[in-house]
C-alpha positions as CSV (number, residue, x, y, z in Angstrom):
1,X,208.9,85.3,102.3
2,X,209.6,86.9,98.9
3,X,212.0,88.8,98.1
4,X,211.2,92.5,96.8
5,X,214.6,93.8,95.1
6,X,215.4,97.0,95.7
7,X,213.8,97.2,99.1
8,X,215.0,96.5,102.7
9,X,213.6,93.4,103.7
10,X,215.7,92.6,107.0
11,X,212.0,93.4,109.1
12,X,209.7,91.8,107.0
13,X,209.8,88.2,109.2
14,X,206.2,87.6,109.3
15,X,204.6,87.6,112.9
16,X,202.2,85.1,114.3
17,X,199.8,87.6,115.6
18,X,199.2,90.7,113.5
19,X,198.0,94.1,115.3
20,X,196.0,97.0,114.3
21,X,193.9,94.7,112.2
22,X,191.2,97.3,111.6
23,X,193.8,100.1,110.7
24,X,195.9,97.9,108.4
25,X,192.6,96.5,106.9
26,X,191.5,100.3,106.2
27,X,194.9,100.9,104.7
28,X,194.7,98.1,102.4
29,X,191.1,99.2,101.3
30,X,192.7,102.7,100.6
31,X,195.2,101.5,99.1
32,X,197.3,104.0,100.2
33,X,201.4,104.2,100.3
34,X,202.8,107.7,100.8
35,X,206.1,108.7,100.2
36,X,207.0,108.2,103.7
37,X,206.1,104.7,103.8
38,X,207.4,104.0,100.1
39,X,210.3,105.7,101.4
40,X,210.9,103.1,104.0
41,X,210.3,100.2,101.6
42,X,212.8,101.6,99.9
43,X,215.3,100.9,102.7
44,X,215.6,105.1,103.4
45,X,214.3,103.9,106.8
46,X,213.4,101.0,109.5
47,X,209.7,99.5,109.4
48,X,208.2,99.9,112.5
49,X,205.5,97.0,113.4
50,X,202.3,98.7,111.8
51,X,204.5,98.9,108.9
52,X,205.5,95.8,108.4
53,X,201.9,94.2,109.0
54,X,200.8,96.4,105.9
55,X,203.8,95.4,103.8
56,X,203.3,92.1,104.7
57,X,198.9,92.3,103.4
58,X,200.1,94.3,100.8
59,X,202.3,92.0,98.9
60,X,199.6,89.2,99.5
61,X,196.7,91.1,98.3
62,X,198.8,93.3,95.0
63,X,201.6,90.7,94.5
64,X,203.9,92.7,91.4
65,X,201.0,95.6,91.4
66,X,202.9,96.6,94.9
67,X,205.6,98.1,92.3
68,X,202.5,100.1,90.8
69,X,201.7,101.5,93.6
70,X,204.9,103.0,95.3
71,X,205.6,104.8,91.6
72,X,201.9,106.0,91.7
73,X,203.2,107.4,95.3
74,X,206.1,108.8,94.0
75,X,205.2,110.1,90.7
76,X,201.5,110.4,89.8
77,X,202.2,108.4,87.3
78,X,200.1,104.8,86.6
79,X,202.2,102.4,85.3
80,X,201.7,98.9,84.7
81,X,202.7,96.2,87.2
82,X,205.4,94.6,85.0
83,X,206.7,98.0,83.5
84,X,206.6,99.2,87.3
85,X,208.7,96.5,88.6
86,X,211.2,97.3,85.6
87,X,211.5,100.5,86.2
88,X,211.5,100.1,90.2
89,X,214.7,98.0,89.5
90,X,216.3,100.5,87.2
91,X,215.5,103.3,89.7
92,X,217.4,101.4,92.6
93,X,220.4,100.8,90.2
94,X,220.5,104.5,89.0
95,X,220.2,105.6,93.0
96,X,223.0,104.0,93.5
97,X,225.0,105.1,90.4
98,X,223.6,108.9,92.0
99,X,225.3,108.3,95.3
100,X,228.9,107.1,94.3
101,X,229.4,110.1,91.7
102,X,227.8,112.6,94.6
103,X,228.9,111.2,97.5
104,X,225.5,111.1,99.3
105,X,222.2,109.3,99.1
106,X,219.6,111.3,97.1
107,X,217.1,109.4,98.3
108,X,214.3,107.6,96.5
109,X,211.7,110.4,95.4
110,X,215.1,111.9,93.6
111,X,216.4,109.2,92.3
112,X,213.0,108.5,91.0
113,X,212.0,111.7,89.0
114,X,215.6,112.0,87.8
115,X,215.4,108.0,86.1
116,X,212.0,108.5,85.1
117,X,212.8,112.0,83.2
118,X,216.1,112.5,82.4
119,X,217.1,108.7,81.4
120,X,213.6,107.0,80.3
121,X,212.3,110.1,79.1
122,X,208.9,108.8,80.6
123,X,207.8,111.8,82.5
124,X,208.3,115.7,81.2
125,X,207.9,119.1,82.6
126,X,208.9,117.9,85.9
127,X,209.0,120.7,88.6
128,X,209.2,120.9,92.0
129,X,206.4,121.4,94.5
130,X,205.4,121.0,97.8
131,X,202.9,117.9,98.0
132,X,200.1,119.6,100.3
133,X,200.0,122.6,97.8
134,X,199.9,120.3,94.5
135,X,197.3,118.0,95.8
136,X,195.5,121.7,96.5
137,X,196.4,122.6,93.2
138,X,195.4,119.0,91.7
139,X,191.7,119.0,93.4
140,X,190.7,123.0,92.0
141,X,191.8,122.2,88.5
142,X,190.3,118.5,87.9
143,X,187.6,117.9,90.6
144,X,183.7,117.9,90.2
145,X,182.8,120.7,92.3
146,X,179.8,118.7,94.3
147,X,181.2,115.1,94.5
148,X,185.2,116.2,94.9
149,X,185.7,112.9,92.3
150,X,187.5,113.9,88.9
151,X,185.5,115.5,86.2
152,X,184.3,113.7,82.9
153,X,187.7,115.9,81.6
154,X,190.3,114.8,83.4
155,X,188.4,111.4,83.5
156,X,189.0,110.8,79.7
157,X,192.2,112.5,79.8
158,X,193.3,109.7,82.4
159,X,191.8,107.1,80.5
160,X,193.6,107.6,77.3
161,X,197.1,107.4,79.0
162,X,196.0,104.3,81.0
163,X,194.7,102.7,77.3
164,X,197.6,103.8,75.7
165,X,199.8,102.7,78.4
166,X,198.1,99.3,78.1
167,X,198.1,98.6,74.5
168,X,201.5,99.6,74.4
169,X,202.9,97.2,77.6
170,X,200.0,94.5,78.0
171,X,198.5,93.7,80.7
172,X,194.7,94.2,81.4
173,X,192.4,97.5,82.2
174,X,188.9,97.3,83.5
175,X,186.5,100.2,83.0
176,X,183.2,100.5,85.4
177,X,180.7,103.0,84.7
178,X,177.7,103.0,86.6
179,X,174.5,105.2,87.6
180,X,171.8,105.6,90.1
181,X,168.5,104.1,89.3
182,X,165.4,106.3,89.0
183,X,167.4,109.5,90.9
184,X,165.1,111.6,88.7
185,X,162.1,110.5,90.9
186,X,164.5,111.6,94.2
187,X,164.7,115.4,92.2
188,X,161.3,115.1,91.9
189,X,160.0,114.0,95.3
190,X,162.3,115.5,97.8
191,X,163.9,118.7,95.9
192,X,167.3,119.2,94.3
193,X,168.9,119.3,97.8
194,X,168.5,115.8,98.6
195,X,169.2,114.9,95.2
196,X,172.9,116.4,95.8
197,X,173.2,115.1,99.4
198,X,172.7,111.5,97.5
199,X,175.4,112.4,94.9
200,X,177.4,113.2,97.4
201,X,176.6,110.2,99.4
202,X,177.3,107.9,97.0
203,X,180.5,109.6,95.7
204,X,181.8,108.8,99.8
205,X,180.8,105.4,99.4
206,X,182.9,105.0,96.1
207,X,185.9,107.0,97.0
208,X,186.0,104.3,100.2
209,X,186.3,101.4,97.5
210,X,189.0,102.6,95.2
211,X,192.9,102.1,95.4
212,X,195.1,105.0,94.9
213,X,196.0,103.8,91.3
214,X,192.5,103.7,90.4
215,X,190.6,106.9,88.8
216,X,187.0,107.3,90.1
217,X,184.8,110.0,88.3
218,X,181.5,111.6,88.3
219,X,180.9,111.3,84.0
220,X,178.1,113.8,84.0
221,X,174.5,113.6,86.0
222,X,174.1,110.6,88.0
223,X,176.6,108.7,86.3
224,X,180.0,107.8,87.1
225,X,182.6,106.3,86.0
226,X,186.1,104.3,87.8
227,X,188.7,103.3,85.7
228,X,191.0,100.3,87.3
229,X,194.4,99.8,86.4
230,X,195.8,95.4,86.3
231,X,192.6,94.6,87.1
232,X,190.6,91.8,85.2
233,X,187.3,91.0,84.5
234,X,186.7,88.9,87.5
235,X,188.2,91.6,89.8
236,X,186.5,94.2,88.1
237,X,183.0,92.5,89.1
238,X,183.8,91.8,92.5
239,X,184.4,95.5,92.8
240,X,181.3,96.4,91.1
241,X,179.5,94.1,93.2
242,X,181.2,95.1,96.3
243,X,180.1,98.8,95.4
244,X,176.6,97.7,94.7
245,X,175.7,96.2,97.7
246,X,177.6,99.1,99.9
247,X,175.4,101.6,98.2
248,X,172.4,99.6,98.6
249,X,173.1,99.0,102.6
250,X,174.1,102.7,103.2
251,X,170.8,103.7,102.4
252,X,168.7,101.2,104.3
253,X,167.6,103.4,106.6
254,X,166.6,106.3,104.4
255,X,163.1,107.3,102.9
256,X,163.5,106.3,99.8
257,X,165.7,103.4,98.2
258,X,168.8,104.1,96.3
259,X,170.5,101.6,93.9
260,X,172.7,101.6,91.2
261,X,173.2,99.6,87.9
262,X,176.9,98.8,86.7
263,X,178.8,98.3,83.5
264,X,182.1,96.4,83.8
265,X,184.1,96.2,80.7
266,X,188.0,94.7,80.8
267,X,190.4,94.9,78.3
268,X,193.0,91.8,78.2
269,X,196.6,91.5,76.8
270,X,196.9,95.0,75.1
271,X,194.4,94.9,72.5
272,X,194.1,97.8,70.7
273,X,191.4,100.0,71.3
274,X,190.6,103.6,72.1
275,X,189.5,105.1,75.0
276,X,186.4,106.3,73.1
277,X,185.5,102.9,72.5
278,X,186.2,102.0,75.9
279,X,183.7,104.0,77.3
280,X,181.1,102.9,74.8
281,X,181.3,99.3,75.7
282,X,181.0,99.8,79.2
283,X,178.2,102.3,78.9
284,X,176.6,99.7,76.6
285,X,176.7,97.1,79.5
286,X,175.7,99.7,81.5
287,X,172.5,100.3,79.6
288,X,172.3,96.2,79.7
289,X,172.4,96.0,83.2
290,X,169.4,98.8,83.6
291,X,167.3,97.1,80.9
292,X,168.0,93.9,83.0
293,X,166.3,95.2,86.2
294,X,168.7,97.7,87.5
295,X,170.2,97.1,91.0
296,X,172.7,94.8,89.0
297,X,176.2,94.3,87.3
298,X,176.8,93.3,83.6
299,X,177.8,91.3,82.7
300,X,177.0,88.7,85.5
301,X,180.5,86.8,87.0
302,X,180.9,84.1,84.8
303,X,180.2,85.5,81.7
């Protein structure tokens, strides 16, 4: 079993037989770590067996990006896997430091803020609020008001951090952006209405596929957009795919047929590039994949 430094792992003995499959499966699809359960990882706390199973998927599935995650939990902040681990480190160090010169544990949501903005200087303007009302707050001031996914706004606000964040500490950064094919004729044929309900529709089924770390938007129209943090080009169109065929099955059943055609564009190692030119190059394959037939990803695995 490995060893993650900085976190308790006296209860992570793997088991032979791992319950609540189907709920640690849905967690792992979420890809979701509250503080609570970073909190525990963290050793603030004993792993009960749910717990544990997740830990134990989690690690196997998001290896180093693990790191990612809990500071995305803790912060709101995207960082890349290896500058995550760093800085996961540090913050366990500087926890420490906190609690011999206070004489009590400050936890490791304190400890956290107060490394990542009064000794890296990484985050600034930090206040204090409670969670429920800033994830109120968040959802009014950068949602799309039909979908509930970001807005084109905050979209290419997010995406010029995570590109900047990349060229700066390496690492890779895939960009899907993605529409549905002929949802004109829908407007047309069954009336605005229906066309939002299938907005909405597929804006569920996409919100379903993403991680926490990732960033999933509705760019304007029928297009959309999901930015995905440490994840290649391979990853990045087994996602795609994965989305494509769930948005094709959901709607099996319906009157009409809805599909969607899919741009994935990855950026390896760093290389410089703006987040204008990002979004060009996946809209570009994009286009590709709808001049290829729709109902398809471009570029095709393997190319």
């Amino acid at each position: 079993m490995r060893r993650i430094r900085g976190m308790s792992t006296t209860s992570l003995t793997p088991k032979p037989v791992i319950r609540h499959e189907e709920q640690v499966a849905d967690f792992i699809a979420r890809g979701e770590l509250d503080v609570r359960m970073v909190s525990a990882l963290a050793g603030d706390r004993t792993l009960n067996a749910r717990e544990q199973d997740i830990l134990e998927k989690l690690f196997a599935e998001r290896g180093e990006g693990l790191y990612a995650d809990m500071l995305y939990s803790l912060t709101h902040r995207a960082f890349p896997s290896r500058q995550a681990k760093h800085l996961w480190e540090e913050i366990t160090l500087h926890r420490k430091s906190l609690k011999v010169k206070l004489n009590r544990d400050v936890g490791i949501a304190v400890a956290a803020h107060d490394y990542l903005a009064n000794v890296a200087g990484l985050m600034h303007g930090v206040t204090i609020i409670e969670e429920t009302k800033m994830a109120t707050l968040a959802n009014v001031a950068t949602r799309d008001g039909l979908t509930s996914l970001y807005d084109q706004t905050s979209f290419k606000h997010k995406l010029k951090e995570e590109v900047e964040r990349q060229v700066r500490y390496g690492g890779v950064l895939s960009l899907v952006m993605f529409d549905i094919d002929h949802f004109k004729s829908i407007n047309d044929t069954y009336g605005h209405a229906e066309g939002d309900a299938v907005l909405r529709n597929v804006s569920d089924i996409l919100r379903k596929q993403v991680r926490k770390i990732d960033t999933a938007a509705r760019y304007g129209g029928e297009e959309f957009a999901v930015i995905l943090p440490e994840v290649d080009d391979k990853a990045g169109f087994i996602f795609a795919e994965r989305l494509r065929q769930k948005v094709q099955d959901s709607f099996e059943e319906a009157p009409y047929k809805i599909t969607i055609s899919l741009g994935v564009y990855t950026n390896p190692n760093g290389q410089a590039i703006t987040a204008e030119e990002f979004i060009k190059r996946a809209d570009a394959l994009l286009y590709e994949a709808k001049r290829g037939g729709r109902n398809r990803v471009c570029p095709p695995q393997g190319k």
